[in-house]
C-alpha positions as CSV (number, residue, x, y, z in Angstrom):
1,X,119.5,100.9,82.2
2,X,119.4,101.1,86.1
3,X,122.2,100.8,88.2
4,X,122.1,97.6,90.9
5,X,122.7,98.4,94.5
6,X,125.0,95.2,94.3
7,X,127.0,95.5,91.0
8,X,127.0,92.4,88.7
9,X,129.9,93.7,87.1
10,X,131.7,94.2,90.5
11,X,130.5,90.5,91.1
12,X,132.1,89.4,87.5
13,X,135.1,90.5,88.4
14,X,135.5,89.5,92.3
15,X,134.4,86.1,92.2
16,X,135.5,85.2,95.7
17,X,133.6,83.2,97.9
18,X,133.2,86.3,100.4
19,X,131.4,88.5,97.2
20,X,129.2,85.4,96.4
21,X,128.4,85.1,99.8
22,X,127.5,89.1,100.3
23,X,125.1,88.4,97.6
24,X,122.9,85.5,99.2
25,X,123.0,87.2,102.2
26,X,121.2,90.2,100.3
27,X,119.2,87.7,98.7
28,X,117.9,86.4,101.5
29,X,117.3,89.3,103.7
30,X,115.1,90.9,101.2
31,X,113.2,88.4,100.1
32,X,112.8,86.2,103.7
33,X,109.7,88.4,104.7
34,X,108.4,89.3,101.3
35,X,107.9,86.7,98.9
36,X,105.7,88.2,96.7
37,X,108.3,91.0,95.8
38,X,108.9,89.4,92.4
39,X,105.6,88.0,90.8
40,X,106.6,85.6,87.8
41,X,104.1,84.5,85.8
42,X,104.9,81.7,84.2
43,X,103.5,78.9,81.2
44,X,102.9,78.0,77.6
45,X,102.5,80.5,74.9
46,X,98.6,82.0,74.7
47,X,97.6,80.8,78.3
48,X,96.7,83.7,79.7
49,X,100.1,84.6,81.6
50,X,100.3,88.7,80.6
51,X,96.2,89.1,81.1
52,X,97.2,87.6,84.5
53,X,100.6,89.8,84.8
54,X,98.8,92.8,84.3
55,X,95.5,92.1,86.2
56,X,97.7,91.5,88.9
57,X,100.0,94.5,88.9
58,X,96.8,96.7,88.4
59,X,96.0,95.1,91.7
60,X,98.9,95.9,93.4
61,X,99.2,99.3,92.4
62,X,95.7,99.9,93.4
63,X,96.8,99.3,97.2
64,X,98.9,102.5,96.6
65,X,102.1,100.5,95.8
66,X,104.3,101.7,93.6
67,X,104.4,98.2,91.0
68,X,106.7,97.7,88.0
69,X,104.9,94.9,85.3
70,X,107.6,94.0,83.0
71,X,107.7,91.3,80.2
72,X,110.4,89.6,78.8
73,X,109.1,88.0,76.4
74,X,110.4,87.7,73.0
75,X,106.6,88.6,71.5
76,X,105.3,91.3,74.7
77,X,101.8,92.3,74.6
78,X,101.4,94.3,77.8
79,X,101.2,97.6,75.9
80,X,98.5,95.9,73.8
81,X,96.5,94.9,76.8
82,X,96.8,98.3,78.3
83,X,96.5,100.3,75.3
84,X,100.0,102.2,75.8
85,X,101.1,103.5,72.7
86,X,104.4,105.3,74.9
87,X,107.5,103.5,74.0
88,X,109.5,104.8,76.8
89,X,110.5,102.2,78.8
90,X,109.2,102.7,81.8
91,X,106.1,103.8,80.8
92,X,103.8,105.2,83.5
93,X,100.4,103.5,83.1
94,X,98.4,105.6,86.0
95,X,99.9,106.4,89.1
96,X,101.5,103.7,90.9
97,X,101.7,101.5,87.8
98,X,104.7,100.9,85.0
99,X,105.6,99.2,82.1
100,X,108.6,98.2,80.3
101,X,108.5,95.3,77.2
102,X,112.2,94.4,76.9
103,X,113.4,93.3,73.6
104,X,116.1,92.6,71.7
105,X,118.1,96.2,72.0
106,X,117.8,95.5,75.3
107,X,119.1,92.3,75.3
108,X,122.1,93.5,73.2
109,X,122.7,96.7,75.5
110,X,122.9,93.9,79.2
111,X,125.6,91.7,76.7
112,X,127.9,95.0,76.2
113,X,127.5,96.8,80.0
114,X,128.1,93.4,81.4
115,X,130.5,90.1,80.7
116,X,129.1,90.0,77.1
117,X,133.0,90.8,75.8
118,X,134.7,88.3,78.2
119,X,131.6,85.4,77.3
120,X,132.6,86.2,73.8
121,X,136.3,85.9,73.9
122,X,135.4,82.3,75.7
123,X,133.7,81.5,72.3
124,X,135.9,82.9,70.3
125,X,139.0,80.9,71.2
126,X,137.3,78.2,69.8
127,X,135.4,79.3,67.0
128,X,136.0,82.1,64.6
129,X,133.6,85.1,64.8
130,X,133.6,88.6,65.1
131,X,132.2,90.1,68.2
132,X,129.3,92.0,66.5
133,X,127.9,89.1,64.9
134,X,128.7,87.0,68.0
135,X,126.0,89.2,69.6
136,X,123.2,89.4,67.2
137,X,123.2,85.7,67.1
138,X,122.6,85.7,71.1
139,X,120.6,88.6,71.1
140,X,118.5,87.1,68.6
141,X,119.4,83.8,67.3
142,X,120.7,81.6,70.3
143,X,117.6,79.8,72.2
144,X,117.3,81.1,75.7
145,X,120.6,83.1,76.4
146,X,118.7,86.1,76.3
147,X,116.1,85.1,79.4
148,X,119.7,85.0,81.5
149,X,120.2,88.2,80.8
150,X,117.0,89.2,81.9
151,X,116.8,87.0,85.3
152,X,119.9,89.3,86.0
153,X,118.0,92.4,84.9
154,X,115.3,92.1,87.3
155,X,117.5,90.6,90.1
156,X,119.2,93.9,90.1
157,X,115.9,95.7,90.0
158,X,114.7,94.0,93.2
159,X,117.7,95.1,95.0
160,X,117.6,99.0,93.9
161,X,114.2,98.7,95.7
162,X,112.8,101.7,93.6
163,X,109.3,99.9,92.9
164,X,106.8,98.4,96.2
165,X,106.5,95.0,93.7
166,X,107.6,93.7,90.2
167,X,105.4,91.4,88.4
168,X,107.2,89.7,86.0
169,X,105.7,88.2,82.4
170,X,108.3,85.8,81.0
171,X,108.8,83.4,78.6
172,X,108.5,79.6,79.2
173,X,111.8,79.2,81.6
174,X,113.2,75.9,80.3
175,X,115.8,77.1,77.9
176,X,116.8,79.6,80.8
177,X,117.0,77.2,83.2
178,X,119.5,74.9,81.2
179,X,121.4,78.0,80.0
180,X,122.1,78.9,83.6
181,X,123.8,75.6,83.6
182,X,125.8,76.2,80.4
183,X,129.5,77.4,82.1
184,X,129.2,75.1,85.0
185,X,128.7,72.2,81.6
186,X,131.4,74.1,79.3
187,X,134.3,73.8,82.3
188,X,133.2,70.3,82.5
189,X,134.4,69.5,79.0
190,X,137.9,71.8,79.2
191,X,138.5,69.6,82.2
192,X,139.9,66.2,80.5
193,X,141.7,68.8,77.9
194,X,144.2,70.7,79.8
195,X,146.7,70.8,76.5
196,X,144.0,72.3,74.4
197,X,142.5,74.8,77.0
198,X,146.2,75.7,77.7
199,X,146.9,76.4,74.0
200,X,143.2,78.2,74.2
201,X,144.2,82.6,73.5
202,X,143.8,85.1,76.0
203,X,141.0,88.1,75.3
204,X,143.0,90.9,74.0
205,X,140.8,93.3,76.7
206,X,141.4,91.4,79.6
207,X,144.2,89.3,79.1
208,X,142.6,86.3,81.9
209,X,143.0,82.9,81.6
210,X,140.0,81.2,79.5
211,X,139.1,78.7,82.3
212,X,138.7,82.5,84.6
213,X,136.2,83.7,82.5
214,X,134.4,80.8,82.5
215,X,134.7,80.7,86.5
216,X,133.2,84.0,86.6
217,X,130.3,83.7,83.9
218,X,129.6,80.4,86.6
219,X,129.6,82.7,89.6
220,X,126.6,84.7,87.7
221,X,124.3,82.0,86.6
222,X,124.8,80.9,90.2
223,X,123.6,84.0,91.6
224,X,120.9,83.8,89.2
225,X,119.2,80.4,90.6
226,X,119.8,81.9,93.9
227,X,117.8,84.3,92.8
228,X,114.9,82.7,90.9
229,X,114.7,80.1,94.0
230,X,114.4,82.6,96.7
231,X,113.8,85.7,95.1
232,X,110.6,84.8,93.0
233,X,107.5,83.4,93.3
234,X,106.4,81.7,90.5
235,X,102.3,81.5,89.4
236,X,102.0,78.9,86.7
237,X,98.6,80.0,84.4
238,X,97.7,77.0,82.3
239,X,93.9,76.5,80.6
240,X,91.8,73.3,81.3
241,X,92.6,70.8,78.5
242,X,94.5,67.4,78.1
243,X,97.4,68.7,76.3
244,X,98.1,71.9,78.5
245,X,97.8,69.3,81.5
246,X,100.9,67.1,80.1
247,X,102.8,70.0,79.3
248,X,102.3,71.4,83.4
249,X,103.7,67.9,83.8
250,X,106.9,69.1,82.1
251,X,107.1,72.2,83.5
252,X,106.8,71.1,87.6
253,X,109.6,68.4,86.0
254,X,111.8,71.0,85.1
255,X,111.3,73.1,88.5
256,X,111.8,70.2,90.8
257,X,115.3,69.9,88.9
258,X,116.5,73.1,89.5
259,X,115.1,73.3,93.3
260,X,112.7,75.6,92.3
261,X,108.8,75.8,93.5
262,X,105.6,76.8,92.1
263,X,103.4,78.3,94.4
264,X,100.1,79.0,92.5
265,X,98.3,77.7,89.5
266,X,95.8,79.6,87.8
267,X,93.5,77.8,85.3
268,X,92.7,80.6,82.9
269,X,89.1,80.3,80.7
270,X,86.9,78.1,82.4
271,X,83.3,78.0,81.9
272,X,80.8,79.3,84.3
273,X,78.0,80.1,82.5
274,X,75.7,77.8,80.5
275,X,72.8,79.9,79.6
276,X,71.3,76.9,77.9
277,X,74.0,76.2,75.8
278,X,74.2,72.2,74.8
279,X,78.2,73.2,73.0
280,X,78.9,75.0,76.4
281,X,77.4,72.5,79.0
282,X,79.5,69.8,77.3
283,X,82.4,71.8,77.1
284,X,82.2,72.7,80.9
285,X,82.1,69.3,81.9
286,X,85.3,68.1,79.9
287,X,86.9,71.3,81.6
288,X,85.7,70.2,85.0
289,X,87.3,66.9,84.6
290,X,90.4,68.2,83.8
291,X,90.3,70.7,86.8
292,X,89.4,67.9,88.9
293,X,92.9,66.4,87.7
294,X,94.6,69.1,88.5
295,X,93.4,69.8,92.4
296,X,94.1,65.8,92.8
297,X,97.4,65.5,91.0
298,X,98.9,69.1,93.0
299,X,97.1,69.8,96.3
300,X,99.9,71.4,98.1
301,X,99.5,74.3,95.7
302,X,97.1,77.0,95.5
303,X,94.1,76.9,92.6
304,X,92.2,79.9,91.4
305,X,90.2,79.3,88.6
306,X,90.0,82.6,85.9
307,X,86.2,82.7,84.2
308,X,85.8,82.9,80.3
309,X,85.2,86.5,79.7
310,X,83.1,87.1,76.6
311,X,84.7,90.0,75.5
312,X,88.5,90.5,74.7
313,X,90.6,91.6,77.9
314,X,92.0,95.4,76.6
315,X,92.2,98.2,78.6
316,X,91.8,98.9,82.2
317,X,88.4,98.4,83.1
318,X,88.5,94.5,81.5
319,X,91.6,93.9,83.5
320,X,90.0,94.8,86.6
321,X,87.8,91.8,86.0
322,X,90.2,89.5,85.9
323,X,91.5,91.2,89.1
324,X,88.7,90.9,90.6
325,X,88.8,87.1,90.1
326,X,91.8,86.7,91.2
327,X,91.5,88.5,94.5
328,X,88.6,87.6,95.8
């Protein structure tokens, strides 16, 4: 694992206002002028979000800069769409271009470098449970804690600076969203107990109050938002049909909750040739009536629409079409 230019640990354990602020400040220094540092490409499972992940860091790294794709999703295919058989992680595509898939060793080595031990002993003054199994059920078991981990991951990444651009294939983000709100929720609940959080046992490592802990784990979701709303810009890929379209609805839901803003929307797999075809020339028109809803519904956000390719997208030269439909 890398080593942040701001520690997270550092921030775990000085949670003062002044450390907090440090970190904004970072925040929004680096990412002020440069947007499109972070690329997350977000939506519903088989849209088309790693094709457009990797089209688009084939693009980057094509200008000559040195690009990171990285997935973090629990099921990655990246290596498949590149053909990488190397399991390093990073793995060095071509030059200028790497991949990592993160998974769940990963997940369980970010739990023990970081404030995995203190979370636990949170959880484990009120429910009995060893430590180990503690983290294979979040590593593995626990909806969504995982993706905090990883918002933290490549929040540190984007500070070392090491890569030009990170392009980012996640999971959908509404278990991580409400998991970033989890401490702020579980102090909310000690509150009207004071007897019982007083009676709660101190972690045997670090001997801090529970209600500490808690204050601290806070700090770092915190930091997190701050940096998924000014740190990141989201592309949402979605495919033209009726369900997709109410499930966007959901998604732009959850991002106007948490202050956070999409800024593209590619609709992946639409129809642009007919050659005669009576099945494809109806299906085309139901698309077009669904992309029609879509520039109405969001026209303060950019469109690009993806063709159907009729050939599976594996290996280099099929990504560059998609990258060349996506930067016209």
């Amino acid at each position: 694992m890398t080593t942040a230019v701001v520690s997270s640990i550092d921030l775990y354990y000085n949670i003062s206002g002044y450390r907090l602020g440090k970190e904004k400040q970072i925040l929004h220094a680096n990412y002020s002028t440069n947007k499109d540092y972070v690329i997350m490409f977000a939506g519903k499972g088989g849209v088309g979000k790693t094709t457009c992940a990797g089209a688009t860091a084939l693009h980057y790294a094509s200008l000559g800069e040195a690009t990171l794709v990285i997935s973090t999703d629990p099921t990655p295919s990246l290596s498949h769409i590149f053909n990488v058989k190397d399991k390093q992680k990073p793995t060095k595509v071509l030059e200028g271009l790497y991949l990592a898939e993160l998974g769940i060793e990963e997940v369980k080595e970010m739990w023990d470098r970081k404030f995995g031990k203190e979370v636990y002993e949170v959880f484990s003054s009120l429910v009995s449970i060893n430590y180990e199994e503690f983290a294979d059920f979040v590593a593995s078991i626990l909806p969504g804690i995982r993706d905090e981990f990883m918002v933290d991951y490549i929040r540190e990444l984007s500070l070392e600076r090491k890569y030009k651009r990170i392009v980012w294939d996640t999971a959908p983000l509404g278990q991580t969203l409400h998991l970033l709100k989890t401490p702020a929720m579980l102090r909310e609940h000690l509150k009207p107990a004071p007897r019982i959080y007083s009676k709660l046992k101190l972690g045997k490592e670090t001997k801090r109050p529970v209600l500490d802990i808690i204050k601290g784990w806070e700090s770092l979701s915190g930091v997190a938002m701050d940096f998924l709303r000014y740190g990141v810009k989201f592309v949402i890929v979605i495919i033209p049909e009726a369900l997709a379209i109410d499930q966007l609805d959901s998604i732009f839901d959850e991002f106007d909750k948490y202050g956070l803003k999409a800024e593209q929307l590619v609709i992946n797999n639409v129809i642009k040739e007919i050659a005669g075809s009576t099945f494809l020339q109806t299906k085309a028109e139901q698309q077009r009536g669904y992309i029609d809803l879509l520039h109405n519904r969001y026209q303060g956000i950019e469109m690009i629409e993806l063709p159907l390719f009729p050939h599976e997208i594996k290996g280099i030269d099929r990504l560059k079409d998609i990258e060349r439909s996506l930067f016209k």
